[in-house]
VMD Tcl script that draws the C-alpha trace (Angstrom):
set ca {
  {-15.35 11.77 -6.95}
  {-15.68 14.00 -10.02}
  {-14.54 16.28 -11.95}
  {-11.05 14.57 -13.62}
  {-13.20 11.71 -13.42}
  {-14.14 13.21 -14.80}
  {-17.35 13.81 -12.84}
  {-17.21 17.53 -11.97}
  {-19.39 18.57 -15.16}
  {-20.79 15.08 -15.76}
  {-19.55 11.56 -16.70}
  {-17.79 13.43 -19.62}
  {-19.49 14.16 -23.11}
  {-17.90 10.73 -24.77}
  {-19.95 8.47 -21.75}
  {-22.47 9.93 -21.98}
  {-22.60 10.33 -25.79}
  {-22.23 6.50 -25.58}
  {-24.86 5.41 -23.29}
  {-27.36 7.91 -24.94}
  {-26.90 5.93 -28.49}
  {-27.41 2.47 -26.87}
  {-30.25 3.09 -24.21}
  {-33.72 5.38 -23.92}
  {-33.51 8.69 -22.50}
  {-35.20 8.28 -18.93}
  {-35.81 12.30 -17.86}
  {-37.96 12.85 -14.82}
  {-36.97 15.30 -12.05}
  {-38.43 12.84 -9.35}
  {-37.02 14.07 -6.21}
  {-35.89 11.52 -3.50}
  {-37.46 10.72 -0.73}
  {-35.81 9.28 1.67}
  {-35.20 11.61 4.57}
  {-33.00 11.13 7.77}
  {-34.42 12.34 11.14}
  {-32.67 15.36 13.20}
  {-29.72 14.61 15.15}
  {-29.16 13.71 19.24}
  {-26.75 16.23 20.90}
  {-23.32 14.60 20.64}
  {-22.19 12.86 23.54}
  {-18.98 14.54 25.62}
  {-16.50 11.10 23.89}
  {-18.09 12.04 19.94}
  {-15.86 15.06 17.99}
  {-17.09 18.71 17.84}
  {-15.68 21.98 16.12}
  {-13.35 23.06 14.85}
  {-14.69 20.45 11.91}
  {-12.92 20.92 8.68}
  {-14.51 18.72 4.98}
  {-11.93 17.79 2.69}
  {-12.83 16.36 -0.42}
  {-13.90 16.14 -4.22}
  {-17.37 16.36 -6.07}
  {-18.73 13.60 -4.17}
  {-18.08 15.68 -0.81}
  {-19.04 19.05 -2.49}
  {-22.34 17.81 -3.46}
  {-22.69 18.70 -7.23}
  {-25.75 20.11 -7.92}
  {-27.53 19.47 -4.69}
  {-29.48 22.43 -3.92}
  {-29.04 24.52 -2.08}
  {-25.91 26.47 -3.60}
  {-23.19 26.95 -0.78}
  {-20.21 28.89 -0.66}
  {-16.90 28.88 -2.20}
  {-15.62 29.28 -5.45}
  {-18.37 28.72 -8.59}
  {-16.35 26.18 -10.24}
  {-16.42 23.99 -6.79}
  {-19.87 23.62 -7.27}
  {-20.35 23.32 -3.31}
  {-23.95 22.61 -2.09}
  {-24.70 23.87 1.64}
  {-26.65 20.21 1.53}
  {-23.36 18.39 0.86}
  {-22.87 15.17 3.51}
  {-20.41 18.02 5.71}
  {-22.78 20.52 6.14}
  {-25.30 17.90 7.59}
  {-22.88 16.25 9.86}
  {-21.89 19.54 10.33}
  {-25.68 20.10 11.42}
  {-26.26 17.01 13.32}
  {-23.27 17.65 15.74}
  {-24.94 21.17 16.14}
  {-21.76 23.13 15.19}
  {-21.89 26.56 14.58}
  {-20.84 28.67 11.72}
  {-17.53 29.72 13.29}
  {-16.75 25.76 14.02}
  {-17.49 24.77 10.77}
  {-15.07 24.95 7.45}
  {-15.96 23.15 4.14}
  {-13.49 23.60 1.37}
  {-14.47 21.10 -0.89}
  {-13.93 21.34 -4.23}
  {-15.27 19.73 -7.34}
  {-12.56 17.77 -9.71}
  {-10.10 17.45 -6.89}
  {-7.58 14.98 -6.40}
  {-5.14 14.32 -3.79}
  {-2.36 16.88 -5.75}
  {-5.71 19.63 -5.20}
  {-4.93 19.11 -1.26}
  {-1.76 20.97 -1.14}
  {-1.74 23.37 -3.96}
  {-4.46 25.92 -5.35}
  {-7.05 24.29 -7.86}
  {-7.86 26.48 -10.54}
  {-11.53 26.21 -11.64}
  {-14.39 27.90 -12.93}
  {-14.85 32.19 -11.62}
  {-11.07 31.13 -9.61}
  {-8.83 29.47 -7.65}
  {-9.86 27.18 -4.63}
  {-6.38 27.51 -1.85}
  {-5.05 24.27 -0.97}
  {-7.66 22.35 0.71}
  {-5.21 21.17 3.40}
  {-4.74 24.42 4.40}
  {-7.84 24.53 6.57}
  {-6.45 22.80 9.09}
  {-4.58 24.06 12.01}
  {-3.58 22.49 15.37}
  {-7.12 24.07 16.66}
  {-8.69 21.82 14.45}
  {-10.78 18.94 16.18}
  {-12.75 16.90 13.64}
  {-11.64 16.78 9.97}
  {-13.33 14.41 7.04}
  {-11.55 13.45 3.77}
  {-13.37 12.21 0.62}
  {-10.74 11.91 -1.81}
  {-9.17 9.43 -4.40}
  {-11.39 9.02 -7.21}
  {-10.10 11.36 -9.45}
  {-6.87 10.16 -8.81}
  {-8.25 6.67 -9.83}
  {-9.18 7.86 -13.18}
  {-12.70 5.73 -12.72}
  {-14.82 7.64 -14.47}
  {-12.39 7.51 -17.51}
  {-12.63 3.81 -16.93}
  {-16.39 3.33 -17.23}
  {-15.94 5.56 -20.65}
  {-13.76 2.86 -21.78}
  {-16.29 0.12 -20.93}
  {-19.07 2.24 -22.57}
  {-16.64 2.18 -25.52}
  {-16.02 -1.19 -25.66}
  {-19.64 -1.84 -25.56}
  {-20.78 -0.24 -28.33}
  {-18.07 -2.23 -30.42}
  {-19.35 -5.45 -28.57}
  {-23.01 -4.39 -30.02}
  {-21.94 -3.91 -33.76}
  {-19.92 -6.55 -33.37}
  {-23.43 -8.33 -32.89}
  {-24.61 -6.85 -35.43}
  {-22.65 -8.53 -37.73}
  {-22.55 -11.71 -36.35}
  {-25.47 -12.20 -34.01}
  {-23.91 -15.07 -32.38}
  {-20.82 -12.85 -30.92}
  {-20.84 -13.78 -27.11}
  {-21.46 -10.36 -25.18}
  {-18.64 -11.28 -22.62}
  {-16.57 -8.98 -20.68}
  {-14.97 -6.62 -23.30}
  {-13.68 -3.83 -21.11}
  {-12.26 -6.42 -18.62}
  {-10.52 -8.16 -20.98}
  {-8.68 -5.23 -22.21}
  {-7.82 -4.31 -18.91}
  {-6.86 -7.49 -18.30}
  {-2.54 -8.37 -18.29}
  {-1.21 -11.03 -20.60}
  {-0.70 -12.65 -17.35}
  {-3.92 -12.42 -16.48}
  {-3.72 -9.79 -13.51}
  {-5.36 -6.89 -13.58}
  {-3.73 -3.58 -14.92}
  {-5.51 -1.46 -12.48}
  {-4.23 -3.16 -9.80}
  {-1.05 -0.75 -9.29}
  {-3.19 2.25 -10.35}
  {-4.99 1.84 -7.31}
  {-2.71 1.06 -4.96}
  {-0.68 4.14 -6.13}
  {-3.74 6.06 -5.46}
  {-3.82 4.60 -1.89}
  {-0.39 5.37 -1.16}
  {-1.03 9.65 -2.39}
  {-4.41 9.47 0.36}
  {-2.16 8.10 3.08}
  {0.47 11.41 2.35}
  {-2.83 13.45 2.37}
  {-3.36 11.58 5.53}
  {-0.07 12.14 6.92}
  {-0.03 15.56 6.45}
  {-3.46 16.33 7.85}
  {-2.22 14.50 11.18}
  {0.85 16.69 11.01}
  {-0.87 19.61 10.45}
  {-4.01 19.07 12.97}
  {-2.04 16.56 15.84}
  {-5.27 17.42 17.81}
  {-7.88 16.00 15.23}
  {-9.88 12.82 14.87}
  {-9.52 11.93 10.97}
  {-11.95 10.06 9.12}
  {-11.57 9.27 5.38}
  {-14.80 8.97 3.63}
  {-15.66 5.87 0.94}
  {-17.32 6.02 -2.11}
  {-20.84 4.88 -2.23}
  {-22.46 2.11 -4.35}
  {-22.74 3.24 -8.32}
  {-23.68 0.38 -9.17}
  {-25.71 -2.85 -7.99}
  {-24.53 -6.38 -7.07}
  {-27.08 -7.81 -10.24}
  {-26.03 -6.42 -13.53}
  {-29.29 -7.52 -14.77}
  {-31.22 -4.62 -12.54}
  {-29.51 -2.48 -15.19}
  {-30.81 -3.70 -18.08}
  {-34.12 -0.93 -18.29}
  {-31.63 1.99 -17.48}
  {-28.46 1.05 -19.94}
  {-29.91 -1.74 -22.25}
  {-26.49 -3.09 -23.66}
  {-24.39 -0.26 -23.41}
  {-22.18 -1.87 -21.07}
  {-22.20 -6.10 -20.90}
  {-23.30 -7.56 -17.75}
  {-19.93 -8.94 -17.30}
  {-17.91 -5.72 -17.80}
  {-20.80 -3.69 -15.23}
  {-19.50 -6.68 -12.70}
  {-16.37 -5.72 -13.06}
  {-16.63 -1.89 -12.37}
  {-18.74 -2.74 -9.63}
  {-16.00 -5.12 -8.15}
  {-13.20 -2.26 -9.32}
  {-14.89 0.44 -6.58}
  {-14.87 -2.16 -4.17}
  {-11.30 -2.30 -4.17}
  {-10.67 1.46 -4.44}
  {-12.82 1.51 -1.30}
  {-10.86 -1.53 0.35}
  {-7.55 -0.02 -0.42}
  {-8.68 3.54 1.10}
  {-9.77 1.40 4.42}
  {-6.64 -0.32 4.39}
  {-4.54 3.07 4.17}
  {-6.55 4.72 6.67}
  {-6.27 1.93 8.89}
  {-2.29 2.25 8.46}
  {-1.87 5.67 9.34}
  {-4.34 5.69 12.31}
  {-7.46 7.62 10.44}
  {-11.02 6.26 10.76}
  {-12.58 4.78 7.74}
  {-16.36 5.42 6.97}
  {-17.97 2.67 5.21}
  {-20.45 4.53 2.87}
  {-21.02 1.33 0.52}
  {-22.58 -0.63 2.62}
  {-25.34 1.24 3.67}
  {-25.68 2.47 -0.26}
  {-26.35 -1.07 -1.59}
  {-29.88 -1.15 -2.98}
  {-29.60 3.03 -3.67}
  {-27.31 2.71 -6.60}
  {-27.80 4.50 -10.20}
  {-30.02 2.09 -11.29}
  {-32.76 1.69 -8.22}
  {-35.85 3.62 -8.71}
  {-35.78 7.42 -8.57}
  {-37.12 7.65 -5.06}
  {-35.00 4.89 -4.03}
  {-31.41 5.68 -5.49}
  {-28.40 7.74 -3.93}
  {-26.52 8.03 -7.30}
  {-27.61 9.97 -10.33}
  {-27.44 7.63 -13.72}
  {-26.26 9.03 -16.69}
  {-29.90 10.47 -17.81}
  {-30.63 12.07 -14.45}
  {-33.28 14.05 -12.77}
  {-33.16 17.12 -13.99}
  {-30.70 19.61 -12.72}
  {-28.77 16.56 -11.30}
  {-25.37 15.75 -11.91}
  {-24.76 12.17 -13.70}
  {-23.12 9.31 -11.59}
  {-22.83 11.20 -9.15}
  {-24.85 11.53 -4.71}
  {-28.37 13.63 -5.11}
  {-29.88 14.81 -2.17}
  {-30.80 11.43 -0.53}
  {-27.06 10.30 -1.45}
  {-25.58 13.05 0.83}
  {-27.91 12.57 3.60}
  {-27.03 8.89 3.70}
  {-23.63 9.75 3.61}
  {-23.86 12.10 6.10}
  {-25.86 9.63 8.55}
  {-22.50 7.21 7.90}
  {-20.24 9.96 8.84}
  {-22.45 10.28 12.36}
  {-22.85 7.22 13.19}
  {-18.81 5.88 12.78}
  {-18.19 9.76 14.45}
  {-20.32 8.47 17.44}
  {-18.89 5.25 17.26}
  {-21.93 3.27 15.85}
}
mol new
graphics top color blue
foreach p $ca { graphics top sphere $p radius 0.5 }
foreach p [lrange $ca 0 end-1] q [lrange $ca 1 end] { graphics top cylinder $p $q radius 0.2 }
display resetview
């Protein structure tokens, strides 16, 4: 995701800034441990090269070591989820493109993205009809949801003084509520189904511009757990129980709408929640995928560490080879 989300540098100084005033600093610069064995050779049915990764922060890999190529300012680890899959479907160097950039949305795809020490080209314009394999992680920026869990972190610092002053203030759902229609739908609703219609034009135009390619649109992994209460020792009450449900539930439809569009236009959809439940931002450090807002050191906050892009990457594989 990143960047606009704004991810690329962090959650974004007024998240963070929240969180820190409400919960204890956890440092640490555990490492995690959860490693995925080397590859089988690809069977003759599975994708090779030309492979070409599309995506935002989440597919760059911000700050997972090792730096890769690219631009600075796309902050593009040569550990990212693509350079693995990239590994396990033993691709060489020529049959391999990653242009990946940190921040991106769906507008980064077909024009230049100016970022820190340049300009990263139009992502889309790695692909040619040579191109046999091409992955897309894309839509989260567009989504604004990193903006949105600001606005919860916001409205849960007001819930807290609120408590202050009268102790007997029900925590609730704050951020919900005000996200909430006076007919009771939900205002994000059409926010996100706008941002599935821009990834099926970003699909559209990949298929027009590689006819020869097998396309396969990356999810978002878990941030966040199924129990709001396992977040109690890593947030305290910066954000309500009820309003952490409700982000949770709110990248479960980003992800359902992206499945939905892919499945419209003919792309492949890789399910990278599912096997991320239990490795959100608030398991143990040697257990997690995502980075919490006090992470490891040298880690970027909310956002895959290493063990996050090599269970991405085994997702990517295995729907590649059709597991």
């Amino acid at each position: 995701m990143n960047g606009r989300l704004k991810s690329a540098g962090g959650p974004g100084a007024g998240v963070l800034a929240v969180l820190l005033a409400l919960a204890g600093c956890s440092g640490g610069a555990a490492q995690a441990d959860r490693q995925h064995g080397a590859a089988p050779a690809p069977s003759p049915s599975v994708p090779g090269g030309p492979y070409v990764a599309i995506g935002d922060s989440y597919t760059a890999g911000l700050k997972v070591e090792p730096v890769g190529g690219g631009v600075k300012g796309c902050d593009r680890s040569a550990a990212n989820y693509p350079s693995l899959v990239a590994a396990g479907l033993h691709l060489g160097q020529d049959e391999f493109t990653d242009v990946s950039c940190s921040s991106a949305t769906t507008a980064d795809l077909t024009a230049a993205q100016q970022v820190t020490g340049g300009s990263n080209p139009p992502q889309l314009d790695a692909l040619s009809a040579g191109t046999a394999l091409v992955t897309i992680g894309i839509g989260g920026n567009d989504a604004g949801f990193m903006k949105v869990m600001e606005h919860c972190a916001e409205q849960g610092v007001a819930a807290t003084v609120m408590r202050a002053i009268d102790p007997k203030s029900a925590k609730g759902a704050p951020c919900q509520a005000s996200y909430t229609a006076s007919d009771g739908s939900n205002k994000l609703t059409g926010l996100l189904n706008t941002v599935g219609d821009r990834v099926a034009g970003v699909l559209g135009e990949a298929r027009r511009r590689a006819p020869h390619a097998k396309v396969y649109l990356v999810g978002y992994p878990a941030l966040l757990p199924a129990d709001p209460a396992s977040c109690t020792s890593m947030l305290g009450d910066a954000v309500t129980p009820g309003d952490l449900s409700f982000l949770a539930a709110q990248e479960q439809q980003l992800n359902t709408v992206l499945k939905d569009r892919a499945k419209a236009v003919g792309a492949v959809f890789v399910d990278t929640y599912t096997p991320s439940l239990g490795h959100d931002m608030c398991a143990g450090q040697s257990t997690r995928w995502i980075e919490p807002p006090f992470p490891a050191a040298g880690l970027a906050p909310l956002h895959p560490n290493a063990a996050g892009q090599q269970g991405m990457a085994a997702a990517v594989l295995k729907t590649v080879r059709g597991g």
